[in-house]
N, C-alpha and C positions, 0 to 999 in steps of 0.2 A: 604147090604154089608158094610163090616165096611171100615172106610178110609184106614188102613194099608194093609186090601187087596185089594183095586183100588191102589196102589201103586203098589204092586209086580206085579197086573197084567198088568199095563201100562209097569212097567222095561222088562216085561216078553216078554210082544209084541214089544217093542222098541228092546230088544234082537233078539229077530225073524224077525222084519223086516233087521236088520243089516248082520244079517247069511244069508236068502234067497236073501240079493239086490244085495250079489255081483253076483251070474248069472243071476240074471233076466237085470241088466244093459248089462251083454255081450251078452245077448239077443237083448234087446229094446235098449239100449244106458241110457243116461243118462237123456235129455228131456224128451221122450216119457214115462220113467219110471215112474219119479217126475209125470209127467202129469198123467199118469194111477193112481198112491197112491195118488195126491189128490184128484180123482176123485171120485173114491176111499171111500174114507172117507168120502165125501161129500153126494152118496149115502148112507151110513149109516144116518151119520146126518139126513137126511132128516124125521124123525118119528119126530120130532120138526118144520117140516112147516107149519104144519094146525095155527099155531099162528105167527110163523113167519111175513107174511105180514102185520099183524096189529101192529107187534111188529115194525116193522121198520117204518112203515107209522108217527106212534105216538112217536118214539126217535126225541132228539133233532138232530142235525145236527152233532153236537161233537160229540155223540154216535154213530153216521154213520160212519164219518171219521175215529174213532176210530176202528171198526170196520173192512172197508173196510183198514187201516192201518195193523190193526192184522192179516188180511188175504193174503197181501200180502209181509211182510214184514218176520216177525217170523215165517213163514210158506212155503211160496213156494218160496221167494231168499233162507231161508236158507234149503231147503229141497232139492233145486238144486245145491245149494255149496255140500252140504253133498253127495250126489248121485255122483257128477263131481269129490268130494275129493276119494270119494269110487272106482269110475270108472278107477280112476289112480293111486292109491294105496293101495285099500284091507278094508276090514272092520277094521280092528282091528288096523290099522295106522290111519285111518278116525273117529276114536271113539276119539282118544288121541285129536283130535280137539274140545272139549266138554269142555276141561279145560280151552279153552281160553275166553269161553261162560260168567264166573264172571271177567273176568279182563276187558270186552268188558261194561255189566254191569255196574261197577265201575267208566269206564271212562264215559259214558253215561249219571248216574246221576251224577258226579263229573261237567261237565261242561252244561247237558240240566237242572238239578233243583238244584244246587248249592250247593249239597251234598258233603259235605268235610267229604272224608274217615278218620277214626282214623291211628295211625302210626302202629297199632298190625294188622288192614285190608291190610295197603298198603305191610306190611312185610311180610304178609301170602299171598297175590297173588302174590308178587316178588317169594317167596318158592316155590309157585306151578310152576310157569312158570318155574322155573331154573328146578324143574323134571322135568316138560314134556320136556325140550330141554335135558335132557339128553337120553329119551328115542331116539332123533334122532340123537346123537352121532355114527359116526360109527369107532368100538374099532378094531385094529386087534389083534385080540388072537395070540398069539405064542404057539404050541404046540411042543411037544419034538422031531418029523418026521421032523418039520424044522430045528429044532436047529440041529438035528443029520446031515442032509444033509452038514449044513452051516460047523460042525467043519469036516465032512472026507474030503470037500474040502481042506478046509484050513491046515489039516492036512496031 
């Protein structure tokens, strides 16, 4: 499989899982969900154990950490935010939470490995952010049913 299509089909599944979680949460709830899809996944995983134990046994210690870091970190806190954000507002408000994922990034290597952003990075995540807060703007439209009500009052 060439890499462009292990991408579409990661976006494709990442799609699906976001469409089917919002009723399986108002099913299971939000823990037990997170808890079921990592589990989930992990029996997948599993056709890579038969080397697994030797693999762990002969990493270093930092390979562990890292490891047992990546597993609970980028994985199942934010897979329980994401479920928790879904559970109280819908896939498609919970996805807009994705764009804050490079500005999180940015400040992370900007202060743990002393990565100084350029001024064209910091002005491009200032731009993204200022969309995504307009998508939570809430505008009231005026349609002509109220205008008409407001002037036969008034008139």
């Amino acid at each position: 499989m060439e890499l462009a299509h292990g991408f579409l089909l990661a976006a494709f599944s990442e799609s699906l899982y976001f469409v089917f979680q919002g009723s399986m949460l108002k099913k299971y709830g939000f823990l037990p969900f997170t808890t079921y899809s990592i589990w989930g996944a992990t029996v997948c995983m599993l056709v890579y154990f038969p080397g697994f134990l030797h693999e762990i046994i002969h990493a270093s210690l930092e390979a562990n950490l890292s490891g047992i870091y990546l597993g609970i970190f980028p994985t199942v806190i934010a897979y329980l935010a994401l479920a928790y954000i879904t559970s109280k507002t819908g896939a498609s408000e919970a996805a807009i939470s994705f764009y804050l994922v490079p500005a999180a990034a940015l400040m992370i290597s900007w202060v743990w490995l002393s990565e100084k952003p350029s001024f064209l990075t910091l002005f491009g995540g200032l731009f993204t952010l200022i969309g995504v807060s307009f998508t939570h703007l809430k505008i009231e439209k005026k349609t002509p049913q109220k205008n008409l009500k407001k002037n036969k009052r008034a008139g």
